[in-house]
C-alpha positions as CSV (number, residue, x, y, z in Angstrom):
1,X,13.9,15.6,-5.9
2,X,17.9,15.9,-7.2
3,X,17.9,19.5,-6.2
4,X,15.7,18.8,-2.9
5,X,18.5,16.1,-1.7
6,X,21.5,18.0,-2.6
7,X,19.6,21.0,-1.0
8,X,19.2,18.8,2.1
9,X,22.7,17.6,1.7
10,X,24.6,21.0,1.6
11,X,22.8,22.1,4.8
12,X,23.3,18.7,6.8
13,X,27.0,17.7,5.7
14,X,25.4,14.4,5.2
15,X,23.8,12.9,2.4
16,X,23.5,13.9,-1.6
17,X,21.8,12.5,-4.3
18,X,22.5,11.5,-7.8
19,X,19.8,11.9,-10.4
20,X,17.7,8.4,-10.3
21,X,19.3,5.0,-10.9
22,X,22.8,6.5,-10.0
23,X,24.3,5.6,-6.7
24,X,24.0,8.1,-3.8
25,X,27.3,9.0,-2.1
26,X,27.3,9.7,1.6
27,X,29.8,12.5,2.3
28,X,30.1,12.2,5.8
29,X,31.8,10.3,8.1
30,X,28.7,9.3,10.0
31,X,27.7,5.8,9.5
32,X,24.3,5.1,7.9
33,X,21.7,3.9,9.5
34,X,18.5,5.7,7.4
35,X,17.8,5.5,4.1
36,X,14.8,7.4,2.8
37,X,13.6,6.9,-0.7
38,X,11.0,9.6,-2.3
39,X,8.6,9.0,-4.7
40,X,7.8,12.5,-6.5
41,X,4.3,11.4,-8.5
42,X,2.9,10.2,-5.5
43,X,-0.5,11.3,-4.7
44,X,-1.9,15.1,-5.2
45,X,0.2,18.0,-6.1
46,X,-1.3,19.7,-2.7
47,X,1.4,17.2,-0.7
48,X,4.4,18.0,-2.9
49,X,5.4,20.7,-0.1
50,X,4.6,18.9,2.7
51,X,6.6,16.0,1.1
52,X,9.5,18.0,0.4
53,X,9.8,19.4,4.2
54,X,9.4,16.1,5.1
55,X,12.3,14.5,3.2
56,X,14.4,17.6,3.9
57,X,13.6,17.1,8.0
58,X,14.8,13.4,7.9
59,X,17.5,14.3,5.5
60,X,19.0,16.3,8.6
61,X,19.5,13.3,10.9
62,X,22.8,12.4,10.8
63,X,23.3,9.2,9.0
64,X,20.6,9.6,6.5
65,X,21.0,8.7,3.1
66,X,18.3,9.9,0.7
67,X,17.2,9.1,-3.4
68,X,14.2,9.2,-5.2
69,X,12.7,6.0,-6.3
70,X,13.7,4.3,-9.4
71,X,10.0,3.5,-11.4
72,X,9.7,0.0,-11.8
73,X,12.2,-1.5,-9.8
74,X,12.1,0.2,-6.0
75,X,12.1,-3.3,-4.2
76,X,15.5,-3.7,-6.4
77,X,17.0,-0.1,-5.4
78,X,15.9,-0.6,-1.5
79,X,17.7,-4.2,-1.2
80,X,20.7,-2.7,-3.1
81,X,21.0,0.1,-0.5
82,X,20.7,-1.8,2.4
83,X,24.0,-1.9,3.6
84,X,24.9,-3.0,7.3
85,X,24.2,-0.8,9.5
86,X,20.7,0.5,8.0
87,X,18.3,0.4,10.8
88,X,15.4,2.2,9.1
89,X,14.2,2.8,5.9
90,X,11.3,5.0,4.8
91,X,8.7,5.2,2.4
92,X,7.7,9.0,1.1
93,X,4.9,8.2,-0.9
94,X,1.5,6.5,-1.2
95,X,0.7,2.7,-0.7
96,X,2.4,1.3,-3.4
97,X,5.8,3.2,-2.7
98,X,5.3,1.8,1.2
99,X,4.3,-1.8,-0.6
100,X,7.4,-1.7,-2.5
101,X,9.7,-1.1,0.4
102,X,8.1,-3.1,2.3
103,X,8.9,-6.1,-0.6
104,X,12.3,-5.4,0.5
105,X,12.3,-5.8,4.0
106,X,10.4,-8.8,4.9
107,X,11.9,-11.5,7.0
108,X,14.9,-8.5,8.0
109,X,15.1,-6.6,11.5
110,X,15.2,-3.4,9.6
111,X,12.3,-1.2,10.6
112,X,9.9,0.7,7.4
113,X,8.7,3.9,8.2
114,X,5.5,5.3,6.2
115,X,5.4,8.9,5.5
116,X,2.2,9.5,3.4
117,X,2.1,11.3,0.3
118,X,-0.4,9.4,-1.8
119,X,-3.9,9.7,-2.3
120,X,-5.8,6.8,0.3
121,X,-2.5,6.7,2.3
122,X,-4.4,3.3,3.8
123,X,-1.4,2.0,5.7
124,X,-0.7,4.8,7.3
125,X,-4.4,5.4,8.7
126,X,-4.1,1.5,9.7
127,X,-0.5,2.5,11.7
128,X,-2.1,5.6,13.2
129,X,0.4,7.9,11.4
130,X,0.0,11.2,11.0
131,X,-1.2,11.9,7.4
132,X,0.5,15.2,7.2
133,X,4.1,14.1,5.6
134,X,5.8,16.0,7.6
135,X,4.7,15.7,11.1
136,X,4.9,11.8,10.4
137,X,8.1,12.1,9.8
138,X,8.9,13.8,12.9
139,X,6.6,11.6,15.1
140,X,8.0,7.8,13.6
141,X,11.7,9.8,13.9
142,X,11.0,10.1,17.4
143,X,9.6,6.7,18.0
144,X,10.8,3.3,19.7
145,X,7.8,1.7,18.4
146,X,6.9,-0.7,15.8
147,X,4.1,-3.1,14.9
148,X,4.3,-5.6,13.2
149,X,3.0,-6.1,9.4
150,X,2.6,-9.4,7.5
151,X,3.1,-9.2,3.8
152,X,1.6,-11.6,1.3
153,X,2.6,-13.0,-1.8
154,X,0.4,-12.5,-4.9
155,X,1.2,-14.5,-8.2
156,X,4.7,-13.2,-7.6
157,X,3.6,-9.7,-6.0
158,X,4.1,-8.7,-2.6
159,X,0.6,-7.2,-0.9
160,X,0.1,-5.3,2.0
161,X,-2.8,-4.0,1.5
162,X,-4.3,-6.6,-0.4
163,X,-5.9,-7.6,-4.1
164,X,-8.6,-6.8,-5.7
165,X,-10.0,-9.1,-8.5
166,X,-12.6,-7.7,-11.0
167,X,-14.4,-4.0,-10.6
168,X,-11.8,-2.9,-8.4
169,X,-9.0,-3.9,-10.6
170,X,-10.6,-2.6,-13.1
171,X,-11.1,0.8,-11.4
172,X,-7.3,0.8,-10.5
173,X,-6.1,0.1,-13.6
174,X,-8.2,3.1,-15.5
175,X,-6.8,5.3,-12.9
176,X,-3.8,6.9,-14.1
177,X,-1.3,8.7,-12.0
178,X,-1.7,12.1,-13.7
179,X,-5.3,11.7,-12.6
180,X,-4.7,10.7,-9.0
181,X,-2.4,13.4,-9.1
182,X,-5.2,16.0,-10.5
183,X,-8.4,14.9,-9.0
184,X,-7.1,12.5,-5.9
185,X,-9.6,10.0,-4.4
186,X,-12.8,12.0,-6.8
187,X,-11.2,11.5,-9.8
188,X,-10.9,7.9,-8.8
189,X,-14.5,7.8,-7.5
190,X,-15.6,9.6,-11.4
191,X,-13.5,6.3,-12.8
192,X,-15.4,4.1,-10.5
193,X,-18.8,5.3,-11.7
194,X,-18.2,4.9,-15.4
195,X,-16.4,1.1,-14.6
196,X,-19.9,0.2,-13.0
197,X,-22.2,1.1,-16.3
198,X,-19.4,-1.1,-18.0
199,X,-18.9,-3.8,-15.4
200,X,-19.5,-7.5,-17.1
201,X,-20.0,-9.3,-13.7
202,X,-17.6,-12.5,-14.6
203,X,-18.5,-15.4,-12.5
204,X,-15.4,-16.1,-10.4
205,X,-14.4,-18.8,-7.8
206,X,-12.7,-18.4,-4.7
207,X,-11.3,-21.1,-2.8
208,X,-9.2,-21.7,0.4
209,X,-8.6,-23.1,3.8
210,X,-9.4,-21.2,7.3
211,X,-7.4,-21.2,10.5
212,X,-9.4,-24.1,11.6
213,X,-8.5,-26.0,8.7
214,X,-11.8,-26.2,7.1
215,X,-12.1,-26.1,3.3
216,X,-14.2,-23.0,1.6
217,X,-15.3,-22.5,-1.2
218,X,-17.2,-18.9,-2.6
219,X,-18.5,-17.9,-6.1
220,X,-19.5,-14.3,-6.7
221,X,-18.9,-11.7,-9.6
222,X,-16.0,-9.3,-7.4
223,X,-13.9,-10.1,-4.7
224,X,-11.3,-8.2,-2.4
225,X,-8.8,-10.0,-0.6
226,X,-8.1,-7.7,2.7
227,X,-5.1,-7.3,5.4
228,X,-6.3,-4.3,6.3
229,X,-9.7,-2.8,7.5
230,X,-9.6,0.8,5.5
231,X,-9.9,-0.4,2.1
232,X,-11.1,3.1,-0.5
233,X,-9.8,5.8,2.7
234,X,-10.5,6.3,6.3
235,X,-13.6,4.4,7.3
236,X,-13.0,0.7,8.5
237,X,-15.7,-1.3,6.0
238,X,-13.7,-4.6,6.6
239,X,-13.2,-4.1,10.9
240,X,-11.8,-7.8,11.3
241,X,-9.1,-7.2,9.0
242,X,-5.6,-7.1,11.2
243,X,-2.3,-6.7,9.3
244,X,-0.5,-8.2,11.6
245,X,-2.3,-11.9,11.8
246,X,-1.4,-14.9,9.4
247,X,-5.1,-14.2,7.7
248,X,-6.1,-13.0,4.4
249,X,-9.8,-11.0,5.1
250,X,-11.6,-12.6,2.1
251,X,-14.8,-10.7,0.7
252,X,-17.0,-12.0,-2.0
253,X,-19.5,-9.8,-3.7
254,X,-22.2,-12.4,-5.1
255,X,-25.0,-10.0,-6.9
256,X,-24.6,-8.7,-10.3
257,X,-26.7,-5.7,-10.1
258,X,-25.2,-2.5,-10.9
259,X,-27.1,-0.6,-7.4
260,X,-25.5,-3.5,-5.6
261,X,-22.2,-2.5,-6.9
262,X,-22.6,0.9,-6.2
263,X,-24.0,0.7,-3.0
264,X,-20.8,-1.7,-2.0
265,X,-18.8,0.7,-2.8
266,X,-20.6,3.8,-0.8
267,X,-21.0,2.0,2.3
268,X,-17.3,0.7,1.7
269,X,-16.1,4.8,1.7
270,X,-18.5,6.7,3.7
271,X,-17.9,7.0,7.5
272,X,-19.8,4.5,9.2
273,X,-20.3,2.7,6.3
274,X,-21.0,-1.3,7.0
275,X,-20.5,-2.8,3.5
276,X,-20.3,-6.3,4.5
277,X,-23.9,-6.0,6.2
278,X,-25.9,-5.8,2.4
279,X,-27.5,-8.8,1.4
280,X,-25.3,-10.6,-1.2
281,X,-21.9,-9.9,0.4
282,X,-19.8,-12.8,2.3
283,X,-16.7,-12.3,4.2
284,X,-14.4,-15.3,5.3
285,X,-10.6,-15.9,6.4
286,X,-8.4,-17.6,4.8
287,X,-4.5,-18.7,6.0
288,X,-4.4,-19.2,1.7
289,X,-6.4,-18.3,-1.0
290,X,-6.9,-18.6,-5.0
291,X,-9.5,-16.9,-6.9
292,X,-10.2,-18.3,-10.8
293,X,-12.6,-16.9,-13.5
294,X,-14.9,-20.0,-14.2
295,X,-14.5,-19.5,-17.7
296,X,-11.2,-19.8,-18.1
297,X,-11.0,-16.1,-19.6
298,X,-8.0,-13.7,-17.0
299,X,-9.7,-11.3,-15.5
300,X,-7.9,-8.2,-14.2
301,X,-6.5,-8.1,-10.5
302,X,-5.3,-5.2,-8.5
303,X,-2.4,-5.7,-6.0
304,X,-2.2,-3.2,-3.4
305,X,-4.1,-0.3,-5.8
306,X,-1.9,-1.5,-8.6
307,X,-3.4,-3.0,-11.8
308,X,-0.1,-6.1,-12.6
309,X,-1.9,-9.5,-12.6
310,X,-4.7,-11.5,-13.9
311,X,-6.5,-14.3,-12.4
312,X,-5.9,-17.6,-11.9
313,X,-5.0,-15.3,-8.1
314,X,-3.0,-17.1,-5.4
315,X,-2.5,-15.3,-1.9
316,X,-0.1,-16.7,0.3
317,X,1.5,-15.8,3.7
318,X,5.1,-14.3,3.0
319,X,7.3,-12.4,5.2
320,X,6.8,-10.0,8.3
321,X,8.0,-6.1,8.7
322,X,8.2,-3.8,11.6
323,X,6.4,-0.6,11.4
324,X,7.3,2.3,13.0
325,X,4.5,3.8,14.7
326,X,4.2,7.3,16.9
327,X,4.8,7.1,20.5
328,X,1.0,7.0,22.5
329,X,-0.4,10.4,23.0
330,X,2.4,11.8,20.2
C-alpha cells in the first residue's frame, strides 16, 4: 500500500503515505476533510485490484489523506487522525476493518464509509453498497446520504455486526487470514464442517431484558447475538435484525445434534434460507444481554467474525455512526 499512496499522491498533489505506524503528511494546501485507511490482507487476493483502484480513486479527491491500517490498533490510528475538519472516513476492507473504524467514530458527526474488500462484506450488503470496491467508492463519494448504525459494546469490544458464542466462534477463530485470503467464504465453510464433527455442545445461558421490560431467560448449546440480518453472506436468515434500532437480535440454538447444527447453518447461508423456522431454534430481542457457560468453564466468543473474548458475554448499547449510503437508483 506505501507505493499505492505515494503513487496516488504524486498524481493528485495531495496526500502521501508513510510506511505503517508513521504519520502521513499532507502536501497540499487543501484542508482535510477524508481520511481513508486500507487494510491490504483483507479478504481474497481476487479484490486486491479492485481495492487498489479504489483507494487510488478516493486518493484523487482533494483533501484526502490516506494510510494503511496499523494491525492491532486501527481504532487507535483512526482517533489519532481525526483532526478537525475530517468529515469522512473510510473503511477499505472487510467487516472487521469497517468495525474498527467504526469503534472510532461513535457518538461523533463524522460520517464512515464502507468500501468492501473482505470476504462476507455483511455491512456493506446491509447498507446496500456496491460490493465491487471500486464502484462503492465512487457511489458513497457521490452521496449525501447516511443511515444510521448503532454499535454495541462487547466485554470491552465494539460490535457491529454482532457475537457469536460457541460453534461460530469456534469456526472464526480456526479461520486464519491466509485462508480467508486463499479459499474465501469455502475455505471457511471446509472449517465449519470439521468444527461440527468436533463441536462439544456446552450448555450455556443467556439472559436479558426486552424493550417491554420483561425479563428472559434462554439455555441452548450456541448462540448468535445479531444487529444485522445477513449473518454468513447475502441471504437475510435473521430478517428482524435492524442496525439502526437500540435491539440486540438474540438467537439461541437449543439441540445438540450435529444435523441440527449443520442444517442451521445451510439454511442460515443459502438464499431463501429460514434458519430460525427449524424446531430447536429461539430468537428474542434484547435492549442488554449476557450469555454464561453453566459450568463455569470460558467458552470461545466471536465479535464481529473475530475470535478476542470468552464468555461470561455482556452486550450493551454503545454509540451511534452515520453510514454513508449510495444515492436511490445510483
Amino acid at each position: 500500500m506505501q507505493g499505492v499512496a505515494a503513487r496516488c499522491a504524486m498524481a493528485a498533489c495531495i496526500v502521501t503515505a508513510g510506511a505503517p505506524g508513521l504519520p502521513m503528511r499532507q502536501i497540499s494546501s487543501v484542508p482535510a476533510t477524508r481520511l481513508v485507511l486500507f487494510n491490504p490482507a483483507s479478504g481474497s487476493a481476487l479484490f486486491g485490484r479492485s481495492a487498489r483502484h479504489a483507494v487510488e480513486f478516493l486518493a484523487s479527491v482533494p483533501g484526502t489523506l490516506v494510510c494503511e491500517t496499523e494491525p492491532g490498533r486501527l481504532t487507535a490510528q483512526v482517533r489519532g487522525n481525526l483532526a478537525a475538519g475530517i468529515a469522512r472516513v473510510y473503511a477499505v476492507g472487510g467487516d472487521g476493518t469497517a468495525g474498527d473504524v467504526a469503534a472510532a467514530l461513535a457518538g461523533t458527526s463524522v460520517e464512515l464509509g464502507i468500501v468492501p474488500c473482505g470476504t462476507t462484506n455483511v455491512l456493506a450488503r446491509e447498507f446496500g453498497i456496491p460490493l465491487v470496491p471500486r464502484r462503492a467508492a465512487e457511489a458513497l463519494e457521490a452521496s449525501n446520504r447516511a443511515l444510521p448504525l448503532r454499535t454495541w459494546d462487547a466485554n470491552g469490544r465494539t460490535a457491529v455486526l454482532g457475537a457469536g458464542v460457541g460453534w461460530d466462534a469456534r469456526v472464526m477463530g480456526r479461520s486464519s487470514q491466509e485462508l480467508k485470503q486463499r479459499a474465501g467464504r469455502l475455505g471457511v465453510a471446509l472449517v465449519g464442517l470439521g468444527e461440527i464433527a468436533r463441536y462439544e455442545f456446552p450448555a450455556l445461558t443467556v439472559t436479558g431484558t426486552t424493550g417491554r421490560g420483561e425479563a428472559v431467560e434462554l439455555r441452548g448449546t450456541s448462540v448468535l447475538l445479531a444487529t444485522v440480518k445477513r449473518w454468513a453472506g447475502g441471504n437475510v436468515g435473521i430478517p428482524m435484525a435492524d442496525p439502526g434500532d437500540d435491539l440486540i437480535d438474540v438467537v439461541v440454538i437449543e439441540s445438540r445434534s450435529r444435523l441440527h447444527l449443520l442444517a442451521f447453518w445451510s439454511l442460515m447461508t443459502v438464499p431463501g434460507g429460514r434458519p430460525l423456522a427449524l424446531p430447536g431454534v429461539r430468537a428474542v430481542q434484547l435492549t442488554r444481554a449476557r450469555v454464561v457457560s453453566d459450568d463455569g468453564r470460558p467458552v470461545e466468543v466471536h465479535v464481529n467474525g473475530e475470535a478476542v473474548t470468552r464468555t461470561p458475554l455482556v452486550m450493551e448499547p454503545d454509540g451511534v455512526v452515520r453510514v454513508i449510503i449510495p444515492l436511490r437508483g445510483a
